[in-house]
C-alpha positions in Angstrom: -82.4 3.9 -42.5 -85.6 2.1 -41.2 -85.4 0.0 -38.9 -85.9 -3.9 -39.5 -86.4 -4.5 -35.7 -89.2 -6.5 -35.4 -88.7 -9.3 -32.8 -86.5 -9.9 -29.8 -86.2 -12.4 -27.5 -85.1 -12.7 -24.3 -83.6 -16.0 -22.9 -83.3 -17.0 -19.7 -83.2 -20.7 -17.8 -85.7 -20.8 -14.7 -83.1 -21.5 -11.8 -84.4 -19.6 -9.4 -86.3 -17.1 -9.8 -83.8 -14.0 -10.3 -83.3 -15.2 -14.2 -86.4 -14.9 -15.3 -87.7 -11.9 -13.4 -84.7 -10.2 -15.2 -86.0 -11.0 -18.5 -89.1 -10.1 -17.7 -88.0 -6.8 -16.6 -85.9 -6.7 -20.0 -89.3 -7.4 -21.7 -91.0 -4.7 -20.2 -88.5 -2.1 -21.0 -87.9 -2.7 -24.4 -91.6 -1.9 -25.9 -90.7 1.5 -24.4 -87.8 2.0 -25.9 -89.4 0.8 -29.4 -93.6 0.5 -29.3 -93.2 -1.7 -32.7 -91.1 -4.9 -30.9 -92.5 -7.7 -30.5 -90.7 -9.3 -27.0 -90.9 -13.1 -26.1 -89.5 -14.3 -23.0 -87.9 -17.8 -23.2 -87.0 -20.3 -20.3 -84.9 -22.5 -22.6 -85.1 -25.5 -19.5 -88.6 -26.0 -20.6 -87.2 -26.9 -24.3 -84.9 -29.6 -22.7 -85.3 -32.9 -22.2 -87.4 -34.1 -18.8 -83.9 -35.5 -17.9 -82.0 -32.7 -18.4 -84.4 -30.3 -17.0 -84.8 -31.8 -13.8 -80.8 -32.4 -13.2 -79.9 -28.5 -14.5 -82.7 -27.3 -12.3 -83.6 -29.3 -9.1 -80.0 -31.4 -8.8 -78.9 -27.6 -7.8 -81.6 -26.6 -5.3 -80.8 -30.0 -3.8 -77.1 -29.3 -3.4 -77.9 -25.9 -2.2 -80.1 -27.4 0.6 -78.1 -30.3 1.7 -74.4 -29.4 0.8 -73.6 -25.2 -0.3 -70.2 -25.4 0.8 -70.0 -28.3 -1.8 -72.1 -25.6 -4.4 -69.4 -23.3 -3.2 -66.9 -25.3 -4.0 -68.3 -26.5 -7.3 -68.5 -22.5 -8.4 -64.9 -21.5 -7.5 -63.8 -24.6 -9.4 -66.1 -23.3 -12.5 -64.5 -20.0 -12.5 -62.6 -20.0 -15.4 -63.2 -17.4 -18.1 -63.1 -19.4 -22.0 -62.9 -22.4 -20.5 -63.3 -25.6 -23.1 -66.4 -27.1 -21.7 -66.8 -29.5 -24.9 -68.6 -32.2 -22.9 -71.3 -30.0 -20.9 -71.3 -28.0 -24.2 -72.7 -31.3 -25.7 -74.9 -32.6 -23.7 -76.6 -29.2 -23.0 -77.1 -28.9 -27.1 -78.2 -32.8 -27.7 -80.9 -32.0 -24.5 -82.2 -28.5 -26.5 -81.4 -29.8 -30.0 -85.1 -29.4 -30.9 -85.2 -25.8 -29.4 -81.9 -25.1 -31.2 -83.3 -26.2 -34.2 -86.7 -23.9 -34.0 -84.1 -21.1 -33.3 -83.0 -21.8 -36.6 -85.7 -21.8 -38.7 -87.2 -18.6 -36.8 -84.2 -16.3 -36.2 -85.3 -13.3 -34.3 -84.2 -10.2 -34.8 -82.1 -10.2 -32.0 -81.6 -12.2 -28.2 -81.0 -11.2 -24.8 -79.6 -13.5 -22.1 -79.9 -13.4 -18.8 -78.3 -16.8 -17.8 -75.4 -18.2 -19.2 -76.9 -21.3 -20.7 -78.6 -20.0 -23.3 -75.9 -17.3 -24.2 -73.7 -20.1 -24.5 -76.2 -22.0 -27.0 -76.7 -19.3 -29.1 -73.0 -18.4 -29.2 -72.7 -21.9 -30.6 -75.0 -21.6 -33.4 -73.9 -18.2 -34.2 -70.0 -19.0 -34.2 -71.4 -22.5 -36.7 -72.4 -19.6 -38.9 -76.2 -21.2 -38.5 -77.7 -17.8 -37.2 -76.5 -14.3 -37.8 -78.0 -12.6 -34.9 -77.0 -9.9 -32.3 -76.9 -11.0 -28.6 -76.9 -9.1 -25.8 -75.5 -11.0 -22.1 -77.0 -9.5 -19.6 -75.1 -10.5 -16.2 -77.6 -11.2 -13.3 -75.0 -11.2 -10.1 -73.0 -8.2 -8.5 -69.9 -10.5 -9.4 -69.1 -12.0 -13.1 -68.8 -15.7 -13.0 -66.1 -17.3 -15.8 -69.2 -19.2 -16.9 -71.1 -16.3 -18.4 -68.0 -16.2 -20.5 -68.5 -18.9 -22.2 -71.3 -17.4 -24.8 -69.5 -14.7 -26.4 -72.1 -11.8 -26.9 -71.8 -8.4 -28.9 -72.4 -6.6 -26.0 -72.5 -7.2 -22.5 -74.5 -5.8 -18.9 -73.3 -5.8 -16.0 -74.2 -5.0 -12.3 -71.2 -1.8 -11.4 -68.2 -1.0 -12.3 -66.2 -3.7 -10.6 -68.1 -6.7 -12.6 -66.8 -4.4 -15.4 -63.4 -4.5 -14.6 -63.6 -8.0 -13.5 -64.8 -8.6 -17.3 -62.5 -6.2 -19.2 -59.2 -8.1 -17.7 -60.8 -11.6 -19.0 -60.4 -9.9 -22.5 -63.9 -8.4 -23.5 -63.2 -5.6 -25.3 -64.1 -2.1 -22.8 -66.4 -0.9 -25.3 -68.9 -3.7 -25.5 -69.5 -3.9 -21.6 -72.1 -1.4 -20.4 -72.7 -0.5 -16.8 -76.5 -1.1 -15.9 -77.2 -2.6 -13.0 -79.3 -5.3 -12.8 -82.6 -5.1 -14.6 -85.7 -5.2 -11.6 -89.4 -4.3 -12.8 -89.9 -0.1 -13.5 -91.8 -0.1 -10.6 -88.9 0.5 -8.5 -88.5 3.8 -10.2 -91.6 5.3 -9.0 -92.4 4.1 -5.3 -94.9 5.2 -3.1 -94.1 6.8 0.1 -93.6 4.4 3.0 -97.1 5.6 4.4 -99.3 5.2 0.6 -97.6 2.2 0.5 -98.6 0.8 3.8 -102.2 2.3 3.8 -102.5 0.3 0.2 -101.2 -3.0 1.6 -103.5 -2.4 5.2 -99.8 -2.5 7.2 -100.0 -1.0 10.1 -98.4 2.6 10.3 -97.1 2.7 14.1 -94.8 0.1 14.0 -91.8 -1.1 12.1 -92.5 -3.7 9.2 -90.0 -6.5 8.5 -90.1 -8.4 5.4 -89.0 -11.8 5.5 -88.3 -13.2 1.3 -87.9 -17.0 1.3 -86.5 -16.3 -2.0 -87.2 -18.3 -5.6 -86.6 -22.0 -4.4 -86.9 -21.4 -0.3 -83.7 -22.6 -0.1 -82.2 -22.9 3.6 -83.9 -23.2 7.4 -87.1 -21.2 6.4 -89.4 -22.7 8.5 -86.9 -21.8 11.6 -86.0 -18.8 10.1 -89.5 -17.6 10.4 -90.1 -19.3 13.7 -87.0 -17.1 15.3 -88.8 -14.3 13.4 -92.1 -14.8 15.5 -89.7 -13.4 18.1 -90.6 -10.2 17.1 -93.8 -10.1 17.6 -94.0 -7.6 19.9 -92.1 -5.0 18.5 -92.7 -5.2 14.4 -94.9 -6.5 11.8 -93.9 -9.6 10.3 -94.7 -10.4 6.6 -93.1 -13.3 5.0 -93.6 -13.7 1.3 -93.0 -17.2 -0.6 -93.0 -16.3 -4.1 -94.7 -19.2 -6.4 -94.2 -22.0 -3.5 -97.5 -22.8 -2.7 -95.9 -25.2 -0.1 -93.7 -23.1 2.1 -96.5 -20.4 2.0 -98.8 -23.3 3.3 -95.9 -24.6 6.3 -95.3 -21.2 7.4 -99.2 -20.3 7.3 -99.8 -22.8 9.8 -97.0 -21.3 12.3 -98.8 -18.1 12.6 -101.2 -18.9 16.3 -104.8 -17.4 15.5 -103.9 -14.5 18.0 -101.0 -13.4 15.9 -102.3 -13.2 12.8 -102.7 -9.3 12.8 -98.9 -9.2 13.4 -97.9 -12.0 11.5 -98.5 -12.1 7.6 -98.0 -14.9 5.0 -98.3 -14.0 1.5 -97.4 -16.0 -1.6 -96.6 -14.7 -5.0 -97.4 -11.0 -5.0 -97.1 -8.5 -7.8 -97.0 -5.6 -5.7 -93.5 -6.8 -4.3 -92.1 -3.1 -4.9 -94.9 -1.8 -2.6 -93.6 -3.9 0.3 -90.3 -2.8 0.3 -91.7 0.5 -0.3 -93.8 0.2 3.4 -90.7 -1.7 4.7 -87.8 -0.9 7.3 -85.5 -3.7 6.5 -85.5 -7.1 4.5 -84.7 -10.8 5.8 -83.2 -13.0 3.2 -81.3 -14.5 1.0 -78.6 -11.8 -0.9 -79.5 -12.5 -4.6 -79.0 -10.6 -7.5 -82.6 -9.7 -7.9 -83.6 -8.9 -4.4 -80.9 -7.0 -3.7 -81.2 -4.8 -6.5 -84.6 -4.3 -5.7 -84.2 -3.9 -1.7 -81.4 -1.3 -2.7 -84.1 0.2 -5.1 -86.1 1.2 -2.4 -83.4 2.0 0.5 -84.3 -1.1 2.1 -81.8 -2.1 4.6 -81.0 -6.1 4.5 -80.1 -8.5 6.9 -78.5 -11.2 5.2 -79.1 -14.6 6.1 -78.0 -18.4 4.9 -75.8 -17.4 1.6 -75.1 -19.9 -0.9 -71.3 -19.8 -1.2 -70.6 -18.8 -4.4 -73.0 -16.4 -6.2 -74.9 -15.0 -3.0 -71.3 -14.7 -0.7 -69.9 -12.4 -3.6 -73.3 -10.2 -3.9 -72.9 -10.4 0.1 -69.6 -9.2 0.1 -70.8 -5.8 -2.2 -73.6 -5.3 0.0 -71.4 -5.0 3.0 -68.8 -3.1 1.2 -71.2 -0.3 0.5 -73.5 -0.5 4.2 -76.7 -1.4 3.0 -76.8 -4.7 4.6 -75.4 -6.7 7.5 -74.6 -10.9 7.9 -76.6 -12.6 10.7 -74.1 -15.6 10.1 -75.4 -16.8 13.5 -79.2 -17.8 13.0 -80.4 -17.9 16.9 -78.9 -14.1 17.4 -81.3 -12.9 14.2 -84.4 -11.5 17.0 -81.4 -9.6 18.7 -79.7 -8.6 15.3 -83.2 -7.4 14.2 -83.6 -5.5 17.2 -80.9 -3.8 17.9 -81.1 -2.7 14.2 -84.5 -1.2 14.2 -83.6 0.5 17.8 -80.6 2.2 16.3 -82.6 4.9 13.9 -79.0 6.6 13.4 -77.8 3.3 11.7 -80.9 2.6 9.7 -80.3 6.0 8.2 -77.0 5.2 6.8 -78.0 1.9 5.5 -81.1 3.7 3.9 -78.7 6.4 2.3 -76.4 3.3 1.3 -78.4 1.0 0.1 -80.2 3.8 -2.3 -76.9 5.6 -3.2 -75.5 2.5 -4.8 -78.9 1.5 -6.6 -79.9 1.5 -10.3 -84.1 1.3 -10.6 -83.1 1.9 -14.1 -81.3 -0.9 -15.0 -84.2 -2.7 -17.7 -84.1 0.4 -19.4 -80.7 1.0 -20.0 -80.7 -2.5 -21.3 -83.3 -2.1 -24.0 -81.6 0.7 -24.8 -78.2 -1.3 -25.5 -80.1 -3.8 -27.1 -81.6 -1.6 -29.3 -78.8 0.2 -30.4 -76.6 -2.8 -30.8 -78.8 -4.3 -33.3 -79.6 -1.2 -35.4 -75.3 -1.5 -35.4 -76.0 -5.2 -36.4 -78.4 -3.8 -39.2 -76.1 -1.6 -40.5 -72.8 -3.6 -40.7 -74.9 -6.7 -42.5 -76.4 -4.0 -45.1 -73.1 -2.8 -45.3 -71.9 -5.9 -46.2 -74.5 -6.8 -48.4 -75.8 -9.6 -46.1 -78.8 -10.3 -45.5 -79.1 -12.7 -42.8 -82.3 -14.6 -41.0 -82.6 -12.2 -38.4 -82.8 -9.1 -40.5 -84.6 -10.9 -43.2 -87.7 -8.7 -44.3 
């Protein structure tokens, strides 16, 4: 039978910036599985009300900042798979009600999520019998939260084989949930040596590098965290990348002294973020689902610093579990923690091995593949069926 396939799109809510780089890994992927898909990537919070936007989005950095044990706390209270959130359920469809209604009219052919609120959206229209369309949940953490639960998908990815278990015993049926990892940009599956990738990026080859990621939102002390960092001058190269914040990379720019700046680097958003891991001997950050997959991607040791409770504790957790990263849970000891680390070559090895033996650079394309094949199984059961629904319309 030919395939109908013609457009997919792939969901996500800019919280962060994990979400989306998922989905735009996803989106990558899947004209390589099929050439003739159209992909369009969706951040459903800029559909939704000003209001709404701001309070989804910047009410949790805030928290984060001011108050993550209160986050913390706010997450282990939310982790209840199928709960009846009728209220948030509301108010998130009467803020995207226009968005829901354009999903309506032009059904794709199929939808991917990578965050749980528009998984849970499109579960609603779908279970309203409004759209007949496969969906795909593709779970961004090492952990499964009870919220991603609450859109039930046809199929579901997820980071390893706990998260699968974690999933099966909340009653998703074994055979939709699909080990992939955690989709990170096919870059990570072909990286340059650590001395093409430094002789690319102009890093010096002689000493160690240290990467410092202030993460999506620079959430936490990063202004002290890279002033304690400065600490190393003298034994490492420094680079701190600062994604899309034009601010932060601005405040930490003006820490560097003019007579550091060959040892000291400030970069902002950077598409060649594979490249600097590659040339890398360890990561500073923050232990989201995103960077982590792509630190362990390259056999990047991590030293973990300032983890949301919640989300970033549980990937934390994993990463110490399998020894590719160690908890600096006391900031003024991270020169000393860094030191000791990058003076210990025996160590280093075994977080390298670690770190790469329990990575999957091909996580993207093990989704596309899922998503393709669940909705040529879509396909077939509606032609079966002798339905013909929006999204497989001709």
């Amino acid at each position: 039978m030919e395939s109908n396939i013609r457009r997919i799109s792939v969901l996500s809510a800019g919280v962060g910036a994990g979400h989306m780089r998922a989905a735009q890994a996803i989106a990558e992927a899947l004209p390589l599985r099929d050439p003739s898909v159209q992909v369009q990537v969706v951040d459903v919070l800029q559909h939704a009300a000003p209001g709404f936007r701001t309070l989804y989005r910047d009410a949790y950095v805030a928290l984060a900042n001011r108050t993550p044990r209160l986050v913390g706390w706010l997450y282990d209270r939310a982790d209840k798979a199928w709960s009846d959130r009728w209220y948030a359920s509301a108010i998130e469809r009467l803020a995207l009600h226009r968005w829901l209604r354009s999903m309506e009219r032009d059904t794709p052919d199929a939808v991917v999520c990578t965050h749980f609120l528009p998984a849970a959206l499109i579960d609603g229209l779908r279970r309203s019998g409004r759209v007949r369309v496969p969906m795909t949940t593709v779970v961004t953490d090492l952990d499964v939260h009870g919220l991603w639960l609450d859109g039930r998908a046809d199929r579901w990815c997820v980071a390893g084989e706990e998260a699968e278990r974690i999933i099966c015993r909340e009653g998703v049926e074994p055979s939709t949930v699909r080990v992939t990892g955690i989709p990170i940009t096919r870059a990570f599956e072909s990286l340059p040596s650590r001395e093409a990738a430094r002789a690319m990026l102009g890093v010096p080859s002689h000493r160690p590098l240290v990467l410092f990621s202030t993460g999506g939102c620079c959430l936490g002390p990063v202004e002290q965290t890279f002033g304690l960092l400065q600490e190393l001058r003298d034994v490492a190269t420094v680079v701190a990348i600062c994604g899309h914040s034009e601010h932060a990379r601005k405040r930490l720019q003006a820490m560097v002294p003019n007579a550091a700046r060959n040892d000291m680097r400030v970069i902002g958003f950077t598409s060649e973020m594979h490249a600097w891991m590659a040339a890398a001997d360890l990561i500073v950050g923050k232990p989201g689902g995103l960077t982590s997959s792509e630190a362990r991607a390259a056999g990047l040791p991590m030293v973990a610093i300032h983890a949301i409770p919640g989300q970033e504790e549980r990937n934390l957790a994993h990463l110490l579990e399998w020894g590719a990263a160690i908890a600096c849970l006391t900031p003024s000891t991270l020169p000393w923690r860094i030191r000791s680390l990058l003076a210990d070559s025996a160590r280093m090895h075994r977080m390298r091995c670690a770190a790469l033996a329990s990575a999957r650079p091909s996580a993207a394309r093990m989704v596309a593949e899922t998503v393709i094949e669940t909705t040529h199984a879509h396909e077939a059961i509606t032609t079966t069926q002798g339905v013909h629904s929006p999204a497989c319309a001709a």
